[in-house]
ZAMARGU-4260 file (C-alpha; in steps of 0.2 Angstrom, whole numbers, plus 5000, padded with zeros to 4 digits):
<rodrens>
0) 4941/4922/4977 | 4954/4926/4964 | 4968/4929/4975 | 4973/4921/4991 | 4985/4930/5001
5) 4987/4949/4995 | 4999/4965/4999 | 4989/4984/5000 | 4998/4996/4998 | 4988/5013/5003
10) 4996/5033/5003 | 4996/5042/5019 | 4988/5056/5009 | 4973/5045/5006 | 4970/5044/5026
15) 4968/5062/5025 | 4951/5064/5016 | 4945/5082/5014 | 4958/5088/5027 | 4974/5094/5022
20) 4986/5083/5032 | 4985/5072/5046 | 4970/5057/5049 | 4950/5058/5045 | 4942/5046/5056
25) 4928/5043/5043 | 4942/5038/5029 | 4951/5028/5040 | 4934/5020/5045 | 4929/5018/5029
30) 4945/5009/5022 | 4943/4996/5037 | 4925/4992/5033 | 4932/4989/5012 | 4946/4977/5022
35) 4933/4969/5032 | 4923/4962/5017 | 4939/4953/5011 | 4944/4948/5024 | 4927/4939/5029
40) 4930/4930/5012 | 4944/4923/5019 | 4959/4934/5009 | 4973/4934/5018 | 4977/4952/5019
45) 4996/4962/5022 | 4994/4981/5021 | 5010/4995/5018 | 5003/5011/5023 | 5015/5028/5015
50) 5016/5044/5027 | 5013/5056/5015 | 5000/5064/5026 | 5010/5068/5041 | 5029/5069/5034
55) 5039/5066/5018 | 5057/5065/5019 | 5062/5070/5001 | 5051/5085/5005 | 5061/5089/5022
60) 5077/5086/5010 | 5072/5100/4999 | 5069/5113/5012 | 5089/5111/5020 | 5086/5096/5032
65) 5095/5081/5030 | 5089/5068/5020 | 5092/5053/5029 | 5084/5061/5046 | 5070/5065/5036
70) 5068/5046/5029 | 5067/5040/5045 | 5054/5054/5052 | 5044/5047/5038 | 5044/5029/5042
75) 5039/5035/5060 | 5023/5043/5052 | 5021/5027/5044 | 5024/5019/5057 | 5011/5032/5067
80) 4996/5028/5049 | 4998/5009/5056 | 4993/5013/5071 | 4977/5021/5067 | 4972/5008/5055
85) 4976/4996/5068 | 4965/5003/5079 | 4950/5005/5066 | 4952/4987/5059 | 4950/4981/5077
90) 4937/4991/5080 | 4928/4981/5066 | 4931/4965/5074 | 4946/4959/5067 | 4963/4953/5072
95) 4979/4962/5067 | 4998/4962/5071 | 5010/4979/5067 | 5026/4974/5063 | 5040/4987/5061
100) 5057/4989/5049 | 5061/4997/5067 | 5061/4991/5084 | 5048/4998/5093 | 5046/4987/5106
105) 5031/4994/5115 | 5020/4995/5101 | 5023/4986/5088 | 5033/4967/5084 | 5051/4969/5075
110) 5047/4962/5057 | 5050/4943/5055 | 5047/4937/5039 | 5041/4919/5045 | 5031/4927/5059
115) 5022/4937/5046 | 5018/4924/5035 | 5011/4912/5051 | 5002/4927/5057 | 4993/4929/5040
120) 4989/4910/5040 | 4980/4912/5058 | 4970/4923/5048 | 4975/4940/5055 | 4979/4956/5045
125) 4997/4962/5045 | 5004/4980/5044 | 5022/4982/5041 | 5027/4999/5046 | 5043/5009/5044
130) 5046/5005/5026 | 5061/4993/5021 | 5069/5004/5038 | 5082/5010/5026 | 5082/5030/5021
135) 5082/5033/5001 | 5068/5020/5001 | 5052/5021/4998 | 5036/5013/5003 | 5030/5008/4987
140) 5049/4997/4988 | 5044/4992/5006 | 5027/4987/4999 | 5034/4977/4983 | 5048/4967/4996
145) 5035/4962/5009 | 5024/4955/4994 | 5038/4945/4989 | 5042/4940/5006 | 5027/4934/5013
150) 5023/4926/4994 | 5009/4939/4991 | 4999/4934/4974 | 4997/4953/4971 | 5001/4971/4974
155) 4983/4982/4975 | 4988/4999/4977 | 4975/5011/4981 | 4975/5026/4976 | 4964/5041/4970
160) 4963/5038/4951 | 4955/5022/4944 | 4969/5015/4936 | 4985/5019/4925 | 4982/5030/4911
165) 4993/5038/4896 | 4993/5055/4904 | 4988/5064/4920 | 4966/5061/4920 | 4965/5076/4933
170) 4974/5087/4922 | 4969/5077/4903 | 4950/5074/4902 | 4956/5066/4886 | 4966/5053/4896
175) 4965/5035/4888 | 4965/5019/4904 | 4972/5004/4902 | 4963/4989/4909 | 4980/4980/4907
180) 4998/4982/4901 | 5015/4974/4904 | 5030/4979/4913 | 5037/4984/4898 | 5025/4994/4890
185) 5025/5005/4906 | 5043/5009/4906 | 5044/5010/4886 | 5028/5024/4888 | 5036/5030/4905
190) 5020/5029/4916 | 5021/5033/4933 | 5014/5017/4943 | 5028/5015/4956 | 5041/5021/4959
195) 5059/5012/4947 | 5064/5001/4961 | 5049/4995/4969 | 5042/4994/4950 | 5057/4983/4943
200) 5058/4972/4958 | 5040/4969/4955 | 5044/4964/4936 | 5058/4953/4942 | 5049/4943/4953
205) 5034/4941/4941 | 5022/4949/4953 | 5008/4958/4947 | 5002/4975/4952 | 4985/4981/4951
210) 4981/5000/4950 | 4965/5005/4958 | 4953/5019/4966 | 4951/5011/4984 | 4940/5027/4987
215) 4926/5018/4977 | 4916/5005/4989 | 4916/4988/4983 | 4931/4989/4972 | 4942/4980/4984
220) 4932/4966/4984 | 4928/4965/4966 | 4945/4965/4964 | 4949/4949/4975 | 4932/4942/4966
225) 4942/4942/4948 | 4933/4958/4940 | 4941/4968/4930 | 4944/4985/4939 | 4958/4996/4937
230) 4973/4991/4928 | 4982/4977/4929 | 5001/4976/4926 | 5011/4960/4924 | 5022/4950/4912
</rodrens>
């Protein structure tokens, strides 16, 4: 396998399927059963799941709430996504851990770096709910910081679309992909892959970040394999 240890990163619009908010149990099933193939391979594997299907805070900003309270209903819809994929990954068989930015004793462990790290050694899956636990933050930095933390070798995030591309492909059929480009070609064509702080703390710490449709079976694991799916962004 190309990669060893690795950080997903996955939207909480993606556990929504064909619904309009909340959880489908088939997507959600089916994301755990495209985890379970790497992790039979032996990739150690750190997931960062986004809330985006049940609460966003900068959308409960723009309709008069306060930002802040809104951040942190969103991590608790994170932390809420982790659960459910808790529960379906173990349902498959495998061993998991949820660790939280947020003490929440009765469900989940308070995030410890070293605990993580030793966890994923043992061979178990962990998701790190609740974002960085900070409001104005979001998970795509929380995913960025854990990678670095638990020395990921690569951020996968998942989304709908198979890659980065030079303009919008749902809106431009004419839409050129890149198999690969550099940190600075992103910023200097300003394409949208993360957001500007989880991206430039990603180019900092020379970690590479690959751009994918985890909606695809197999691409996970031809990922993790070495082939060339999505795009790649690095140095």
């Amino acid at each position: 396998m190309k990669y060893k240890r690795i950080l997903l990163k996955l939207s909480g619009e993606a556990l929504m399927g064909e619904r309009q908010y909340g959880i489908e149990p088939k997507r959600l099933a089916e994301y755990a059963e495209e985890i379970k193939k790497i992790h039979d391979m032996g990739v150690e594997i750190a997931v960062v799941i986004g809330g985006g299907n049940i609460f966003r805070g900068v959308a409960g900003a723009s309709n008069g709430m306060d930002r802040v309270q809104g951040d942190y209903m969103g991590m608790l819809a994170t932390v809420i996504n982790g659960m459910a994929l808790q529960g379906a990954l173990e349902e498959k068989g495998m061993l998991t851990r949820l660790q939280t930015a947020l003490k929440i004793e009765a469900i989940a462990e308070p995030y410890i770096k070293r605990r993580a790290v030793r966890h994923l050694e043992k061979g178990r899956i962990v998701i790190f709910g609740a974002g960085t636990g900070n409001p104005y933050f979001t998970t795509d930095t929380a995913a960025v910081l854990r990678g670095i933390e638990v020395d990921a070798d690569v951020i996968l995030k998942g989304t709908r679309v198979d890659g980065v591309y030079n303009a919008d492909p749902e809106k431009n059929p004419d839409a050129v992909k890149f198999d690969y480009i550099s940190f600075d070609d992103v910023l200097a064509k300003g394409l949208n892959v993360m957001d500007t702080t989880a991206f430039t703390l990603s180019q900092e710490n020379k970690l590479p970040i690959i751009v994918f449709d985890m909606n695809k079976e197999g691409n996970l694991l031809k990922i993790c394999q070495g082939e060339n799916v999505g795009t790649v962004v690095n140095i």
